[in-house]
C-alpha positions in Angstrom: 0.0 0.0 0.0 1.3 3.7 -0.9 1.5 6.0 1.5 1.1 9.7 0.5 -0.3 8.8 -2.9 -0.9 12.2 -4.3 2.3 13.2 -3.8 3.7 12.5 -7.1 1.7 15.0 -9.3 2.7 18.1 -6.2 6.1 17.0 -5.2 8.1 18.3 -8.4 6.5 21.8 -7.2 9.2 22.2 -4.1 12.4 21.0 -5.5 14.2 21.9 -1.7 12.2 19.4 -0.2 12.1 17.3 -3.2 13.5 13.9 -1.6 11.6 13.8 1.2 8.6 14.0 -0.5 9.5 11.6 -3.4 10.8 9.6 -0.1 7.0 9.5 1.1 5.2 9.0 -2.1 7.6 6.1 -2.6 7.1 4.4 0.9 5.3 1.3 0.7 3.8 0.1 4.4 4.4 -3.4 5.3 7.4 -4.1 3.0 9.4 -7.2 4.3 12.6 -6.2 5.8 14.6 -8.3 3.6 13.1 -6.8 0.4 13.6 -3.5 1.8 17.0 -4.0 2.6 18.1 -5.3 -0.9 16.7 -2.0 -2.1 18.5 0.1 0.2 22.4 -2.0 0.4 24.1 1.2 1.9 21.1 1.7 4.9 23.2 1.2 8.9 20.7 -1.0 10.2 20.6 -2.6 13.4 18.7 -5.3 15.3 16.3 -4.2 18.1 18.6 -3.6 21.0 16.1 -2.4 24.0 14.8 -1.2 26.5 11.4 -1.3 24.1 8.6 -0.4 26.4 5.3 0.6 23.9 4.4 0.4 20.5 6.9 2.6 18.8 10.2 1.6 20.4 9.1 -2.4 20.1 10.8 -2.4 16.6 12.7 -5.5 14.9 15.1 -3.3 13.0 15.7 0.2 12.5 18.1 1.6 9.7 19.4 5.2 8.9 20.5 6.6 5.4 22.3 9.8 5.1 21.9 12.1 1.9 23.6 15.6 2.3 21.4 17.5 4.5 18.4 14.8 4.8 18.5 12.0 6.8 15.6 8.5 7.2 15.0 6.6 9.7 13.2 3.2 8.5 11.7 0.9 11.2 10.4 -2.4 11.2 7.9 -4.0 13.1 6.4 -7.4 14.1 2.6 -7.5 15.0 0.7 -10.3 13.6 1.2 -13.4 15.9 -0.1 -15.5 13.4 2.3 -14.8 10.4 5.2 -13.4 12.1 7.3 -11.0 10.0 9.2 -7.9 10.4 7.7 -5.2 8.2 8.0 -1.5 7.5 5.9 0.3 9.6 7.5 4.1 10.6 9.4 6.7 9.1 11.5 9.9 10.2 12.5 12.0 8.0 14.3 15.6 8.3 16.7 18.5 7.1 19.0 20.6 8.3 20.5 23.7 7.3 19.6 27.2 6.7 16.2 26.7 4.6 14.5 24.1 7.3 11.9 27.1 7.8 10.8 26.7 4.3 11.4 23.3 4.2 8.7 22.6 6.8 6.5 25.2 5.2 6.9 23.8 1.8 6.1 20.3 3.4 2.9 21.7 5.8 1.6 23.4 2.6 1.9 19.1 0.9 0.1 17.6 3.3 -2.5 20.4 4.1 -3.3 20.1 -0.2 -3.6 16.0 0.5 -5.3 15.9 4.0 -6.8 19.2 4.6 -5.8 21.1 7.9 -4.1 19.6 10.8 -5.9 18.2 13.3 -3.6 18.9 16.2 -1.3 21.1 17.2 0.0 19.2 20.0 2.1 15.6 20.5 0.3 13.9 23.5 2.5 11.5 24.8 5.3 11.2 22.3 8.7 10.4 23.1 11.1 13.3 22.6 8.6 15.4 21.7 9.6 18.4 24.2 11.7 18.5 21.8 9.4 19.3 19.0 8.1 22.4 18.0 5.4 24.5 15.7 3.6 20.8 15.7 1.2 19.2 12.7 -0.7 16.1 12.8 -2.1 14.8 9.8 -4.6 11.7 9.5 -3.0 9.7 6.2 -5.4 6.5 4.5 -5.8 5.4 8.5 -2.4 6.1 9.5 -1.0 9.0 10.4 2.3 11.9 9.9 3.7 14.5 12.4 5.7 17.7 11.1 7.5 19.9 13.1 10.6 21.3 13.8 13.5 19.8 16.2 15.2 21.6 17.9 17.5 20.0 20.7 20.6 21.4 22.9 24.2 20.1 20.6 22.3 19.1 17.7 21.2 20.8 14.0 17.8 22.4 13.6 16.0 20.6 11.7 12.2 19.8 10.1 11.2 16.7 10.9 8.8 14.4 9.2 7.4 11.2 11.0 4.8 8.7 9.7 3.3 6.2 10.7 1.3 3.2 9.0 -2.4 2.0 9.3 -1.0 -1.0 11.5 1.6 1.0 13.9 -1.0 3.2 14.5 -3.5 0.4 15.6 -0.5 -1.2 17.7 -0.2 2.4 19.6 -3.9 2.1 20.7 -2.8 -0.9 22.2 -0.4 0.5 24.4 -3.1 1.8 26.8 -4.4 -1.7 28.0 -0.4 -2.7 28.5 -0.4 0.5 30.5 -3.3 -0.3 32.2 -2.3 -4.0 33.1 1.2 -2.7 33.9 -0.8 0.1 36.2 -2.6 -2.6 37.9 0.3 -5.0 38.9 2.5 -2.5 39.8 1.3 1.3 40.9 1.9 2.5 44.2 -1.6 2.8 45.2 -5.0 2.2 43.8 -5.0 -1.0 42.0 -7.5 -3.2 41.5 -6.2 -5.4 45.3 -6.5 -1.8 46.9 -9.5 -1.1 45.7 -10.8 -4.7 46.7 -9.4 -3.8 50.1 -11.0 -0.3 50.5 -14.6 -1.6 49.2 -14.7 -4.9 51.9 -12.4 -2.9 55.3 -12.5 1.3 54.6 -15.9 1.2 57.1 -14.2 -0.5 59.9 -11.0 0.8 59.4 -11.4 4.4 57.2 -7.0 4.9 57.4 -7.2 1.8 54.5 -9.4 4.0 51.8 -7.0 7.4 52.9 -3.9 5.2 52.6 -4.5 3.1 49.7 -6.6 5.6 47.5 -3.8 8.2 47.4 0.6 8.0 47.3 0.6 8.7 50.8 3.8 11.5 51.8 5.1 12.0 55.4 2.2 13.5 57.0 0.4 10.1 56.7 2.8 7.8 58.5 1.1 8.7 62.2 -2.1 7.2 60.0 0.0 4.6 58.5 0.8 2.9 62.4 -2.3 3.4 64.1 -4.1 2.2 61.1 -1.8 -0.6 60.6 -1.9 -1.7 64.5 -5.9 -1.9 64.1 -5.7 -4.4 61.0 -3.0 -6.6 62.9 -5.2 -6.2 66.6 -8.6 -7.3 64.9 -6.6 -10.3 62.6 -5.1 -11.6 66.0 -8.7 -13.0 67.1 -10.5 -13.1 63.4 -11.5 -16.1 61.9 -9.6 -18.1 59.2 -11.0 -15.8 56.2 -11.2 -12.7 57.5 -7.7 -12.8 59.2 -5.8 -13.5 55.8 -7.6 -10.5 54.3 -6.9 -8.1 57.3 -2.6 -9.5 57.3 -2.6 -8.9 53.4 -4.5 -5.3 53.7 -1.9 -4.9 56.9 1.1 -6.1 54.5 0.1 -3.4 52.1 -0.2 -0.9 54.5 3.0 -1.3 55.9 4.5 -1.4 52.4 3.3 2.4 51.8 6.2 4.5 53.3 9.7 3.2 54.4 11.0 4.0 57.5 13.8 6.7 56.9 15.6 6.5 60.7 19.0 5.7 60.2 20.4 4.2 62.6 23.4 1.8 62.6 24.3 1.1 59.4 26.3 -2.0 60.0 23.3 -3.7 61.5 20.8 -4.6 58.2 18.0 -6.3 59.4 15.8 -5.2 62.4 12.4 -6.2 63.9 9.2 -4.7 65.1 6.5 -6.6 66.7 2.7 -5.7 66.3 -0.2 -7.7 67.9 2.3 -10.6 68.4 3.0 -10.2 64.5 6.4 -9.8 63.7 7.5 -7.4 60.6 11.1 -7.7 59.7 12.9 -5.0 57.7 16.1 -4.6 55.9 18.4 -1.4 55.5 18.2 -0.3 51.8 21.9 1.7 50.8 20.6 2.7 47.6 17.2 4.5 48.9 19.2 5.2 52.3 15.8 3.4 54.2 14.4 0.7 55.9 12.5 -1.7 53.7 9.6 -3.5 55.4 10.5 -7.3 54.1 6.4 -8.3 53.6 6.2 -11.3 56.3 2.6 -11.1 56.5 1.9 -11.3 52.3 4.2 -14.9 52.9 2.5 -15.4 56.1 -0.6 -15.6 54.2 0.7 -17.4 51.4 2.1 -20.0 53.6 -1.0 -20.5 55.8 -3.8 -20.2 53.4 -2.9 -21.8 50.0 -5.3 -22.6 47.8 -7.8 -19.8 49.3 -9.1 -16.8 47.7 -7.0 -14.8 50.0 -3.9 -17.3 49.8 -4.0 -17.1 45.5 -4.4 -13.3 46.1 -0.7 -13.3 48.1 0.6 -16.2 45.6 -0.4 -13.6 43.0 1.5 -10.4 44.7 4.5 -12.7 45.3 4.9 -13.6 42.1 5.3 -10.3 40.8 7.8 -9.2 43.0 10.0 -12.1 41.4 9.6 -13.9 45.0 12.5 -11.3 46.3 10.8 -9.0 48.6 14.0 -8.0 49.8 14.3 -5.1 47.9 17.9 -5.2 47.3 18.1 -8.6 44.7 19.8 -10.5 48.2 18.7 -14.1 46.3 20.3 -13.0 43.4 19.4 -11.7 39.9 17.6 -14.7 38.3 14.5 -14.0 39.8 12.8 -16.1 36.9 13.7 -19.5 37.9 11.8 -19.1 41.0 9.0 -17.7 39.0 9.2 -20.9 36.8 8.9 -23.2 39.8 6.3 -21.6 41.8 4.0 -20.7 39.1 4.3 -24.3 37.2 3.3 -25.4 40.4 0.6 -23.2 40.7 -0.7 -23.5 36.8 -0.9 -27.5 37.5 -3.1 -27.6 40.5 -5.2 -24.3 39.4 -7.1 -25.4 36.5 -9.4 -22.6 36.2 -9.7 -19.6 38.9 -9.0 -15.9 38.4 -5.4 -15.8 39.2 -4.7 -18.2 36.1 -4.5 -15.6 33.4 -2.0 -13.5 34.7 0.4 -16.6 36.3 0.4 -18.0 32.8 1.4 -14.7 31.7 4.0 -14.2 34.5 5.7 -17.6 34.1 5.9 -16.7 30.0 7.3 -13.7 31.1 10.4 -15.3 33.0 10.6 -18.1 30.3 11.1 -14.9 27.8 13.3 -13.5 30.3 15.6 -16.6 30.6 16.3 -16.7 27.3 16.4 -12.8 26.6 19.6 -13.4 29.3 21.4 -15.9 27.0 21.1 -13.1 24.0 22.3 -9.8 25.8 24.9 -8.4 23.7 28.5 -6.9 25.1 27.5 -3.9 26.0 25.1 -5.1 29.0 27.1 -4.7 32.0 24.8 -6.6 34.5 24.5 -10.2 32.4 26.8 -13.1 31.3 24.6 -14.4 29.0 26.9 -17.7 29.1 25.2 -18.4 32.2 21.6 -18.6 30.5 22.4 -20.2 27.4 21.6 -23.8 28.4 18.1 -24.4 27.9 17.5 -21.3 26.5 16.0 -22.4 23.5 13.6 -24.6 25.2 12.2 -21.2 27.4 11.5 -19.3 24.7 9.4 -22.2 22.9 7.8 -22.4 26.7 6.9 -18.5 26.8 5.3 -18.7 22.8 3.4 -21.9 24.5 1.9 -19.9 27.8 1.4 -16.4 25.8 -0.9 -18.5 23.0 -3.0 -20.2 26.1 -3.1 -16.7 27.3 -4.4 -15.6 24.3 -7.2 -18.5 24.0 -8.1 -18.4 27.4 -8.6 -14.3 27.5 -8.9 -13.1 24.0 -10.1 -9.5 25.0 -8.1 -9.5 28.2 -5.2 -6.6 28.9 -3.1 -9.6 29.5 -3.7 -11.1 25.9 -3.0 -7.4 24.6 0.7 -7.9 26.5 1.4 -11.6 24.9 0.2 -10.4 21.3 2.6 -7.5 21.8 5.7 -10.9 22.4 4.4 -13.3 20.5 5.9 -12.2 16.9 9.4 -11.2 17.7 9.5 -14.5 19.9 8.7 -16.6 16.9 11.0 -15.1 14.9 13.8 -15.2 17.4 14.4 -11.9 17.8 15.6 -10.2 21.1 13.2 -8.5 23.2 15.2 -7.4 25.2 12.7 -9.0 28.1 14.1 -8.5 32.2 11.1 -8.2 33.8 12.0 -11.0 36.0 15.9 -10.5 36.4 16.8 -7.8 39.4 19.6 -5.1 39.2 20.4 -3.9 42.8 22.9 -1.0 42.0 
């Protein structure tokens, strides 16, 4: 599919901005990389090579051509799961030199003949873009372009062309139900456990809806203790049930704000007792506090498996790699004890609400494992000798638990994550994946 069609009959119209345009008219979305790349022999390409994060920066390869003044940035992208392939998907052009005034006039005036006006003025939630300026969105055949002008501290004015296919665009709308599952595993406060939390204990106890609804800051912490010591006094006598809920409500609460006092330095661990509960807490260098180690989320795990309130702390373990030391003490490889707890947990859970998002976590540290055995030798923190063995059988493990993911929860934010993996995994290409691996530095 062409992008920017038109373009042919106006381009020969501005000759300073000639190869730009010719550039876009020419750009055909969803070229194969290979048969881009035989086109374009003297293109600087370059593997994906992290961190990724969303739509735009999960790219397979990205190349760079340089021709006088005007420089492209091709990028390819993997998004269909089912027929995996690296295709051409985004675009940056731009110019530098004295004329990039009328070069971005020249270019507005383009693609205000093909599209009409632009739409926006603005670039919500682009990266770099503070560094962008006099902004133009365009809406192109269902995909989309951005002009503006660069500008940026040591480097050449320029204006700056960026466009986007139908199917990058697509993937981009995607990235607010990653955002969303990422929000809800791993934001301070108000996720969907606090908000379980508040709705069943805020009328007994109102400190858990103040504490857990907003990022609590210093003034809180008086709230933070008495609230915590009524949780851990009414657990001591409640029944089975209720007791697991009020020690995970009480773990979360004492999760909120570290304890800043000092004290000796050469002494790392210390305890404090509450109700007869004990809650252990480690001195953190880095952060210069005292990390509260989360006995009662194990507590709960340990004494109430295979409970609502015992999957819910298998669940919050899990994510936290099983190291809730804060400070990677078991080590770095944080997957392997992922792997083991979750299989464990996938073969005796056959159905139940945690499932989903275990399967997801233990593809996660499978794609992790082998991730490890690819880091390249730039990567200060990995050996990836160390990972290579059995390597190749993770990542077939991780393409296996993302598809049941994907059967299992079609419409689900964690099938949205494991469509995002699922191509560049099948086509064994480095995602760069550490969510499971722990850098304490």
């Amino acid at each position: 599919m062409r992008f920017l069609t038109l373009l042919a009959t106006i381009a020969p119209l501005f000759a300073g901005n000639q190869n730009i345009l010719t550039r876009l008219h020419d750009q055909k979305w969803e070229t194969p990389y290979d048969d881009w790349h035989k086109g374009h022999p003297s293109a600087k390409c370059r593997p994906f090579d992290g961190p990724g994060g969303l739509a735009d920066e999960e790219w397979c390869y990205r190349c760079v051509e340089t021709n006088g003044p005007e420089s492209y940035e091709t990028s390819f992208y993997a998004f269909d799961a089912q027929k995996p392939a690296c295709r051409l998907e985004q675009l940056r052009a731009w110019q530098t030199g004295p004329s990039v005034a009328e070069v971005q006039s020249a270019i507005e005036s383009q693609l205000t003949a093909l599209y009409g006006p632009s739409d926006s003025i603005n670039a919500v939630g682009e990266w770099s873009s503070g560094f962008w300026q006099d902004i133009r969105h365009f809406r192109a055949n269902q995909g989309e372009v951005y002009l503006y002008r660069r500008v940026e501290r040591s480097q050449p004015e320029a204006a700056e062309v960026r466009a986007r296919s139908a199917s990058l665009v697509t993937a981009r709308a995607e990235d607010e139900k990653i955002n969303e599952l990422n929000a809800a595993q791993t934001a301070p406060v108000g996720t969907p456990f606090d908000r379980r939390l508040i709705r069943d204990l805020s009328k007994e106890f109102p400190g858990v809806l103040t504490l857990l609804s907003e990022e609590p800051g210093e003034s809180r912490r008086p709230l933070q203790r008495q609230t915590l010591e009524q949780l851990l006094a009414a657990a001591r006598a409640a029944p089975a049930g209720r007791k697991a809920e009020l020690l995970l409500a009480a773990d979360r609460v004492s999760s909120l704000l570290p304890d800043l006092q000092r004290g000796d330095q050469n002494i790392y661990r210390r305890e404090l007792t509450i109700a007869g509960f004990p809650l252990n807490y480690r001195y953190n260098e880095l952060g210069a506090v005292w990390a509260y180690q989360r006995d009662l989320l194990r507590q709960v795990w340990r004494d109430h498996k295979n409970t609502e309130w015992g999957d819910a702390a298998f669940l919050l373990l899990e994510r936290t790699g099983w190291d809730t030391s804060g400070t990677c003490e078991p080590g770095s490889d944080q997957f392997r004890q992922v792997i083991a707890h979750g299989g464990e947990f996938i073969a005796t859970h056959p159905s139940g609400a945690p499932r989903l998002e275990v399967l997801l976590a233990v593809g996660q540290a499978y794609e992790t494992w082998w991730s490890l055995s690819r880091a390249g030798p730039n990567n200060d923190y990995v050996q990836p000798k160390n990972y290579r063995e059995g390597a190749a059988t993770a990542r077939q493990k991780a393409i296996t638990l993302y598809e049941r993911v994907i059967v299992l929860g079609p419409v689900s934010l964690e099938a949205a994550l494991a469509r995002r993996e699922l191509p560049r995994l099948k086509l064994n290409l480095d995602t760069v994946q550490r969510r499971y691996f722990c850098v304490y530095d």
